[in-house]
ZAGU-588002 format. One line per 5 residues: number of its first residue (from 1); their letters; for each residue x, y, z of N, C-alpha, C. Coordinates in Angstrom, 1 decimal, always signed. Layout:
NUM> A> X,Y,Z,X,Y,Z,X,Y,Z | ...
This chain:
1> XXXXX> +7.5,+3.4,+18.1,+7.7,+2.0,+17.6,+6.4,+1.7,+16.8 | +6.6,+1.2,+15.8,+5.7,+0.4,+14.8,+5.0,-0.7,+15.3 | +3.5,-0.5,+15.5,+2.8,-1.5,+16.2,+1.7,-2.4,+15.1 | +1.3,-1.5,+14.0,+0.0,-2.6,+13.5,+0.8,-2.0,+11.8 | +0.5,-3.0,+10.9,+0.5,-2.2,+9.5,-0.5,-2.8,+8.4
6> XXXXX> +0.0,-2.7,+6.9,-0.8,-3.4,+6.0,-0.4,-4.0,+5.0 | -0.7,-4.9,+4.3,-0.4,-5.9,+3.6,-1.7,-5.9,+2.4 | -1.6,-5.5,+1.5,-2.0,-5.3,+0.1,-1.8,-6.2,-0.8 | -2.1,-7.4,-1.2,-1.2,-8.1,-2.3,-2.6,-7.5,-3.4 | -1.4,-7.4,-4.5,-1.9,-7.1,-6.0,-2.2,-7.4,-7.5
11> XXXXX> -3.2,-8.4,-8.2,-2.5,-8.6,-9.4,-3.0,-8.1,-10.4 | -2.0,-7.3,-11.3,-2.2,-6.8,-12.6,-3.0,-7.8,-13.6 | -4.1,-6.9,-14.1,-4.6,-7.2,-15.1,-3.8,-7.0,-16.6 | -4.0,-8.7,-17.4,-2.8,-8.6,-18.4,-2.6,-7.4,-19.2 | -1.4,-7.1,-19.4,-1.3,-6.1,-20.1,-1.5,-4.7,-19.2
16> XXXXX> -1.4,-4.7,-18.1,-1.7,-3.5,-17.2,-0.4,-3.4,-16.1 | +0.7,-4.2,-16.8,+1.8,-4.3,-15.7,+2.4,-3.4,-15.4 | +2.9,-2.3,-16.4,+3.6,-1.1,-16.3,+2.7,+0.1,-15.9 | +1.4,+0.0,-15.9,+0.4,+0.8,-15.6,+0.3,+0.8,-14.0 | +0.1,-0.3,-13.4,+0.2,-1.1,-12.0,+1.2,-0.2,-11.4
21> XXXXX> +2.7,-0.7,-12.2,+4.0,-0.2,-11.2,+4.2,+1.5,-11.4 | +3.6,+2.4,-12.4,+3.6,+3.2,-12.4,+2.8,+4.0,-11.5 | +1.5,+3.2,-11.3,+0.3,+4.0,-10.6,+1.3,+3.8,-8.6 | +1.7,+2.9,-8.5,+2.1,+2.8,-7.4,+3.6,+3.8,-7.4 | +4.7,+3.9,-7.9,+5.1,+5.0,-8.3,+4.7,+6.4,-7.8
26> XXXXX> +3.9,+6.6,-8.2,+3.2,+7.8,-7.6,+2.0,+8.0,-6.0 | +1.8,+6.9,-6.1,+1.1,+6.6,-4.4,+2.3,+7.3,-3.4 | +3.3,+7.3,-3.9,+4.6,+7.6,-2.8,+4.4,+9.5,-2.4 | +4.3,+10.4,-3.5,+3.8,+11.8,-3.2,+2.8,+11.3,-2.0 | +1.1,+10.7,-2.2,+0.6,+11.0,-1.6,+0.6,+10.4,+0.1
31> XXXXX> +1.8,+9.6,+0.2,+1.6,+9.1,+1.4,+2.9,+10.1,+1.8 | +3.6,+10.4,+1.5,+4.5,+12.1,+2.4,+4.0,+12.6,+2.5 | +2.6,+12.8,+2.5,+1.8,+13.5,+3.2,+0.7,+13.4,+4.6 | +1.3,+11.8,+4.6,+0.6,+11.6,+5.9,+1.5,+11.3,+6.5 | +1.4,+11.9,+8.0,+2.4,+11.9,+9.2,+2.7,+11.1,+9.8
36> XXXXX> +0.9,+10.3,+9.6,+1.2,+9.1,+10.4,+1.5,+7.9,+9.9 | +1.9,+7.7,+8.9,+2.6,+6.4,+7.9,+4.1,+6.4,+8.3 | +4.9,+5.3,+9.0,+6.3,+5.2,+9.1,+6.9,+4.8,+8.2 | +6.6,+3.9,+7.6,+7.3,+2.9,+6.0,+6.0,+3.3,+5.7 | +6.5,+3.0,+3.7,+5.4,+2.7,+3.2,+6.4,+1.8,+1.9
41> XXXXX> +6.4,+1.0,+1.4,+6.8,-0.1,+0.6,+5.9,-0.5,-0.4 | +6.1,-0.1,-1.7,+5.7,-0.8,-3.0,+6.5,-1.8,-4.0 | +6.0,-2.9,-3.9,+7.0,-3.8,-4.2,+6.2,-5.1,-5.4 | +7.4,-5.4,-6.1,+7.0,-6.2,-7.4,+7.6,-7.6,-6.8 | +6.5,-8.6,-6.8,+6.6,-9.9,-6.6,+7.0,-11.2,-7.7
46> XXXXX> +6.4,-10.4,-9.0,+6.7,-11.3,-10.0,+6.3,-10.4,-11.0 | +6.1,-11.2,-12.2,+5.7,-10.1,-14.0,+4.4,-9.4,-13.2 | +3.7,-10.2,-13.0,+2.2,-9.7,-12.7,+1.7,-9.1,-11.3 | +2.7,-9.4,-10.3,+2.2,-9.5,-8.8,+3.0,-8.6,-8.3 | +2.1,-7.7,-7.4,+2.9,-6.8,-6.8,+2.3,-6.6,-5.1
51> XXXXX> +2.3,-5.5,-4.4,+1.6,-5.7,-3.1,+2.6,-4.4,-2.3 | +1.7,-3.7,-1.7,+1.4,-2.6,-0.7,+1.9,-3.1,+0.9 | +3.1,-2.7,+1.2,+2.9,-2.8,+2.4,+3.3,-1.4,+3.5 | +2.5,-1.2,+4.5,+3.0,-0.1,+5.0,+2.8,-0.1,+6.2 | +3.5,+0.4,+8.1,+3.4,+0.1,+9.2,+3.2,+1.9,+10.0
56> XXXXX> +2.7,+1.3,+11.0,+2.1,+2.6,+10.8,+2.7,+3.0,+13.2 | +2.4,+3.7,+13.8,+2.9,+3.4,+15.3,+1.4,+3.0,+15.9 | +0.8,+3.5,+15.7,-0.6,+2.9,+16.4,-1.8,+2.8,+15.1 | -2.8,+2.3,+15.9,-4.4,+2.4,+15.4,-5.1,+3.5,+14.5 | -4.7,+4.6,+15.0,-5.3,+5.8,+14.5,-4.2,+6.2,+13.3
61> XXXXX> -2.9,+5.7,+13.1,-2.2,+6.0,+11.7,-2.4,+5.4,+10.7 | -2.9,+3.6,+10.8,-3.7,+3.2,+9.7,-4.9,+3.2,+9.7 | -5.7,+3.9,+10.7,-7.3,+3.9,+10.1,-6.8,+5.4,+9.6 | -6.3,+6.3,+9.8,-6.2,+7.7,+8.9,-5.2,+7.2,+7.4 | -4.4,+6.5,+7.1,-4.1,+5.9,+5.8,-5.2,+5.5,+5.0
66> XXXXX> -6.0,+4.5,+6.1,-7.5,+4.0,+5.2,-8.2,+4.7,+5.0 | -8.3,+5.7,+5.1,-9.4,+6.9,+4.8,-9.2,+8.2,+4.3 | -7.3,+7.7,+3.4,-7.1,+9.2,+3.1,-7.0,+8.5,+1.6 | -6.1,+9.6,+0.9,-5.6,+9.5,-0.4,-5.0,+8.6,-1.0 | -4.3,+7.7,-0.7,-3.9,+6.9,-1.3,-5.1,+5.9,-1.4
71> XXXXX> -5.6,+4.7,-0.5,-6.6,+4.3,-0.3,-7.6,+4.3,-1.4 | -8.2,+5.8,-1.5,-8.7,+6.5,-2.5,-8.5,+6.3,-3.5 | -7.3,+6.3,-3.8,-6.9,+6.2,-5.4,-7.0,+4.9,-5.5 | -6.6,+4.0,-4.5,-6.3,+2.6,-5.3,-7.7,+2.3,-5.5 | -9.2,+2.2,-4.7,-10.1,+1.9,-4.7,-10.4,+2.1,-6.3
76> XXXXX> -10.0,+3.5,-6.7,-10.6,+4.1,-8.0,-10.0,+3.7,-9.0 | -8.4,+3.4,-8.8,-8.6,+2.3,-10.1,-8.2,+0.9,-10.6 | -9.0,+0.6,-9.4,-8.7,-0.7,-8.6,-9.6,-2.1,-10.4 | -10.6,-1.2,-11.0,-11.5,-2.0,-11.6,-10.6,-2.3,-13.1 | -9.9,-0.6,-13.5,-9.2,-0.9,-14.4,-7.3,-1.9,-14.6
81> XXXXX> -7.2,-1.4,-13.1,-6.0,-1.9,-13.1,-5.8,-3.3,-12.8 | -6.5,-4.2,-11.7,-5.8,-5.0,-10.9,-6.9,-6.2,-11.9 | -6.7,-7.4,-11.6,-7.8,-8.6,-12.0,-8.5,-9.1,-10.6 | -8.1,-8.9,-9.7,-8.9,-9.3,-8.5,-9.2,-7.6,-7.8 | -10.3,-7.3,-6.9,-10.2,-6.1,-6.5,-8.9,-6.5,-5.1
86> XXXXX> -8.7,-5.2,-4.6,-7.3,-5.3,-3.4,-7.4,-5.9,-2.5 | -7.1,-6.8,-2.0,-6.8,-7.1,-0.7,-6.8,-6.9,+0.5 | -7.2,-6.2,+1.3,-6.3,-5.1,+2.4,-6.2,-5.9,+3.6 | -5.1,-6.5,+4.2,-4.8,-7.3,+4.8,-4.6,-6.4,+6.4 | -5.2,-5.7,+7.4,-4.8,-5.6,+8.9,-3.5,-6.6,+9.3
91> XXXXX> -2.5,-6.3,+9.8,-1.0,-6.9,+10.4,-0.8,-6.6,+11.4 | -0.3,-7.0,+12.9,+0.1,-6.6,+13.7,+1.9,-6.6,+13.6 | +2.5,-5.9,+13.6,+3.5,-5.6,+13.9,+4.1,-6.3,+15.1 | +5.1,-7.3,+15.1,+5.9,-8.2,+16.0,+6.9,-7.8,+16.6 | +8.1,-6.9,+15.8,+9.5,-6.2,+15.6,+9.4,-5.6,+14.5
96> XXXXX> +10.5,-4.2,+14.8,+11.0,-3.5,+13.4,+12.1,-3.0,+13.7 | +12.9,-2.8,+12.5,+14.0,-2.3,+12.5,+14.1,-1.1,+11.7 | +13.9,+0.1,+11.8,+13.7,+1.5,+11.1,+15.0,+1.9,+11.4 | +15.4,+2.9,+10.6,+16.5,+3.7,+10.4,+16.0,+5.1,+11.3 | +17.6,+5.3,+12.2,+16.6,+6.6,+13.2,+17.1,+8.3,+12.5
């Protein structure tokens, strides 16, 4: 069961909107590679706003998300892409409903 996750909100720098949804796009390869990610959800909020969310079953699957590749990448192009740097919001997990 899904116990803690994360909450990302993101806003594109003008003119960086298709750049934004694209880069996230591809975050998807590198999180099938970690085992311990249950969901992982990239999602467009409006023209400009988008946001990261992903739930993980314990402690040690999102401190290993925070410390791998994805993470990584957003940090790096976090300066050209977004107008504020990321967010990274800790969540505890209340309920979930996953597909078995």
């Amino acid at each position: 069961m899904v116990t803690v996750g994360l909450w990302v909100p993101l806003e594109a720098k003008p003119g960086k909107e298709q750049a934004v949804a694209d880069f996230l796009e591809s975050g998807r390869a590198l999180v099938d590679e970690e085992p311990g990610t249950t969901a992982w959800f990239a999602v467009r909020l409006g023209p400009t706003s988008f946001a990261i969310f992903d739930v993980f079953d314990d402690e040690s699957g999102r401190d290993a998300h925070l410390s791998g590749k994805v993470a990584e990448a957003l940090m790096a192009k976090a300066d050209d892409l977004f107008a504020t740097p990321p967010d990274i919001q800790k969540v505890d997990v209340i309920e979930a409903k996953l597909a078995s």
